[in-house]
C-alpha positions as CSV (number, residue, x, y, z in Angstrom):
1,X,-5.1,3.6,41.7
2,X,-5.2,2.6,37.8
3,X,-4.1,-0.6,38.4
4,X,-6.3,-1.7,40.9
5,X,-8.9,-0.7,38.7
6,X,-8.2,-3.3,36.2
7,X,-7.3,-6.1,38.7
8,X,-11.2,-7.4,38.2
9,X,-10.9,-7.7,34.4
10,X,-7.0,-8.8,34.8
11,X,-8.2,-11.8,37.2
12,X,-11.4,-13.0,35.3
13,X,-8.8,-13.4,32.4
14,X,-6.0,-15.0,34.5
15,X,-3.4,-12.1,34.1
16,X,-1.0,-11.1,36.5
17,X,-0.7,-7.3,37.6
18,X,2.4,-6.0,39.4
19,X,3.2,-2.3,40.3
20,X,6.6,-0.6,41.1
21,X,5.8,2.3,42.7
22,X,8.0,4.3,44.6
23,X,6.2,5.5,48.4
24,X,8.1,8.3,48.0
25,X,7.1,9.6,45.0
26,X,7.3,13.7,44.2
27,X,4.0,15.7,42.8
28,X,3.2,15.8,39.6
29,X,1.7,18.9,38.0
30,X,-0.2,17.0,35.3
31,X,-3.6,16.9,34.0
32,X,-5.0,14.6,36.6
33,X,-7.9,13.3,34.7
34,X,-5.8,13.0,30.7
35,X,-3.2,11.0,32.8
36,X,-6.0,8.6,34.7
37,X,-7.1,7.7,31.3
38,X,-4.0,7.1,29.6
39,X,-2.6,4.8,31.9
40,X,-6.1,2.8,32.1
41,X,-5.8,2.7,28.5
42,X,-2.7,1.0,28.6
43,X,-3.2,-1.2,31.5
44,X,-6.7,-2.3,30.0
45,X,-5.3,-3.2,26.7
46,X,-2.1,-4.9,28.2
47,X,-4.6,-7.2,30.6
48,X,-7.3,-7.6,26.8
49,X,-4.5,-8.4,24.5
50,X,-2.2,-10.8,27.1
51,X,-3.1,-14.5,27.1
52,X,-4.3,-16.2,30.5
53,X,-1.2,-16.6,32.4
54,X,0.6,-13.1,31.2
55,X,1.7,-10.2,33.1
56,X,0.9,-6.4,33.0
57,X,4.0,-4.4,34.9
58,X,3.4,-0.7,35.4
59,X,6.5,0.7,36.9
60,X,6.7,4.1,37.9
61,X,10.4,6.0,38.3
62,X,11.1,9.6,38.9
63,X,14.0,11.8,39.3
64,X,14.1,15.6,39.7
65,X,12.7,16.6,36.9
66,X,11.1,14.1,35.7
67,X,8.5,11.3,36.0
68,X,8.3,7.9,33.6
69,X,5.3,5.7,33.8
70,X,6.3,2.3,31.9
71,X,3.7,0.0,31.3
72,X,4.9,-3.3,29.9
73,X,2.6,-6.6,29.2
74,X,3.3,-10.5,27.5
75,X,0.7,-9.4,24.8
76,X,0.9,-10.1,21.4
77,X,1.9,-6.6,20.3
78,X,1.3,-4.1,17.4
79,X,2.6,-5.3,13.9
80,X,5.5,-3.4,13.1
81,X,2.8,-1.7,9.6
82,X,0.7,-0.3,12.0
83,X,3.2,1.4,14.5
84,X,3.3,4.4,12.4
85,X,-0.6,5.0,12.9
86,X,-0.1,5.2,16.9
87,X,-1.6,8.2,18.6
88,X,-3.2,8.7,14.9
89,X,-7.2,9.4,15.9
């Protein structure tokens, strides 16, 4: 659902967005609405920073205990100075 709700901005910027995502997936007991917007987050700024012609992947794995969302993009990336200041507000 996250991802088709970039697949607007992806297109009018030429991006590519692909999903791996199990049918078969187990429930999650998460906050639905803090994970919504984390994963939009990511997808959004994937598709911004990716140059026409690049690719947002969101995979999604899971296991018995655990579930992975991996969101990876052809962006340009965060310098390696300001990695410390991530999930600073």
């Amino acid at each position: 659902m996250c991802a088709e709700m970039i697949l607007c901005q992806a297109r009018d910027r030429g991006v590519v967005v692909t999903r791996e995502v199990p049918a078969d997936l187990p429930e999650i007991h998460a906050d639905r609405r803090a994970l919504k917007q984390i994963l939009i987050n990511l997808l959004s700024n994937g598709v911004k920073f990716a140059n026409p012609g690049g690719r947002v992947r969101v995979v999604v794995e899971a296991d018995a205990q655990t579930m992975r969302f991996i969101v990876r993009d052809t962006g340009i990336g965060i310098a390696p100075p300001g990695l410390p200041r991530l999930g600073t507000p």
